[in-house]
N, C-alpha and C positions, 0 to 999 in steps of 0.2 A: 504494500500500500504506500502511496504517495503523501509525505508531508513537506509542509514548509515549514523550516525550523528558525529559531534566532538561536546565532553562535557565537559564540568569540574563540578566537586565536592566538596566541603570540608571533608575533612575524619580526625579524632580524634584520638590516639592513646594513651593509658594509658603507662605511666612511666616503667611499669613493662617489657614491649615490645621491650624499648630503648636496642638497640645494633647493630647486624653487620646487621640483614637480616631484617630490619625496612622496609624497599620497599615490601619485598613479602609478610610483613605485612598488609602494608595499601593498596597492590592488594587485597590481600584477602578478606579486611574488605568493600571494597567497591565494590568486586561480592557480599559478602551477604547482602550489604546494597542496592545494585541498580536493580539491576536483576531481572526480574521479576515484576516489579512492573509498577505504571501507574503515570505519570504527571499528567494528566489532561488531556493533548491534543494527547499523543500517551501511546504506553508501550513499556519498553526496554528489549526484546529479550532478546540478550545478549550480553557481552562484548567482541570484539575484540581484543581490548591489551590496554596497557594504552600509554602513548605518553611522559608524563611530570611530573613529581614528586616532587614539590617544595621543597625546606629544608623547615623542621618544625620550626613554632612558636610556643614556648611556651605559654599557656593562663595562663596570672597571677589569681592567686587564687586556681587552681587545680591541676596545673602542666602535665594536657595533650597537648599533643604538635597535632598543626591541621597540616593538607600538605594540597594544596591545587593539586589535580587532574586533569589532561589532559587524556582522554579515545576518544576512538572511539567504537559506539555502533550500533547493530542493533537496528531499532526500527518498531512498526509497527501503524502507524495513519489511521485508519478505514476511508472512505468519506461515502459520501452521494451517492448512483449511483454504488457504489463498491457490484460487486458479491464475496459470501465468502459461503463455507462449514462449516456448524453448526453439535452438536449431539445433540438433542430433550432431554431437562431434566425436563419437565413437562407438562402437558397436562392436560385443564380444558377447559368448554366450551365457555370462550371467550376469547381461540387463546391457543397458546404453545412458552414456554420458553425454548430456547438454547442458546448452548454454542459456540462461534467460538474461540473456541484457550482461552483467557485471555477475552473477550470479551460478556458478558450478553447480552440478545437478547428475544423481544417479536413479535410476526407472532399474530395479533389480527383476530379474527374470518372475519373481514370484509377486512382482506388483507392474503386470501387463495379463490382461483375458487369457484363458486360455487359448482359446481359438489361434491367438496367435503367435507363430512359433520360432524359434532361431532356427534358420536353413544351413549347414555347415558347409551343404556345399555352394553354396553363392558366392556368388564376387562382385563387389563388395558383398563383407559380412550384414547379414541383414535378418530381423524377426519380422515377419509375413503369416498371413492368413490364406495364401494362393489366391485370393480375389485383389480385391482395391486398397489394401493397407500393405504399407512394403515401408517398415521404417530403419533407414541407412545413414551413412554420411548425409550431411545436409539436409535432411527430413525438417519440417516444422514439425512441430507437435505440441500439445496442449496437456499439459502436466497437473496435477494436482499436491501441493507441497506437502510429505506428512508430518519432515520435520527438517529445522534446522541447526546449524553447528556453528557457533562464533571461535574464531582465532585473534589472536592477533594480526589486524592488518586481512581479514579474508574470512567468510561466510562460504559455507559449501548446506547444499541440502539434498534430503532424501525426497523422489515426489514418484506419483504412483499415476497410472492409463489405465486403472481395472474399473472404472468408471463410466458410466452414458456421460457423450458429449468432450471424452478425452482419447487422447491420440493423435492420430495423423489430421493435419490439415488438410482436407481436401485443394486442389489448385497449386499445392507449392512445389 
């Protein structure tokens, strides 16, 4: 699910930067420092605008000066229960690994229908029903989260196709 958060930052700026346009400085350094990336508990989209830009403190001994940051962010924290669109980036016989957006994802052989089965002799590796479902490299597919794992720095989840209305996307 999708939120808009209020954050703050600490952001560092080297000496050499000190002068008039030090703001669109430590914007900048802190789209490429946050962006994109994962807490633990969500990942941040991206940044809206910033809100607050404190005067810099000098850190004694190096002479960079931190600000400390006020933003507002998109972010997106995956649940448990939450339906999401993956693209299939691996496929072996016990289950297949996709991608939803920023988000790692395992579909284990024993949370896909029966009907549909790993072929061993295919090329590409692929689990098919012999009709209209054939899910491979670069498949869509429509997942159901059962759960998830926080790391540092990286979120991975379990999600399940034994569902009406999950699986393959028709058209992709």
């Amino acid at each position: 699910m999708f939120f808009l958060y209020n954050l703050e930052r600490q952001v560092t700026l080297h000496p050499s930067y000190f002068g008039r346009n030090m703001h669109e400085l430590v914007t900048g350094k802190l789209l490429k420092d946050v962006e994109g990336t994962c807490t633990g508990r969500y990942f941040i989209i991206t940044i809206m605008d910033t809100f607050n830009i404190s005067e810099g403190r000098i850190l004694p001994g190096s002479g960079l000066a931190e600000f400390t940051v006020g933003y507002r962010a998109v972010v997106w924290r995956p649940f448990k229960g939450e339906t999401v669109d993956a693209i299939v980036t691996s496929v072996n016989q016990v289950g297949f690994f996709a991608d939803a957006g920023p988000l790692p994802l395992f579909v284990s052989a024993h949370l896909i229908p029966p009907d549909i089965k790993f072929d061993p002799n295919a090329t590409p590796p692929q689990f098919t029903d012999n009709e209209d479902s054939v899910i491979e490299v670069g498949t869509h597919v429509r997942v159901k989260l059962i759960g998830t794992r926080a790391e540092v720095g990286g979120m991975y989840a379990i999600a399940s196709i034994k569902e009406d209305y999950l699986g393959c996307l028709q058209g992709s």
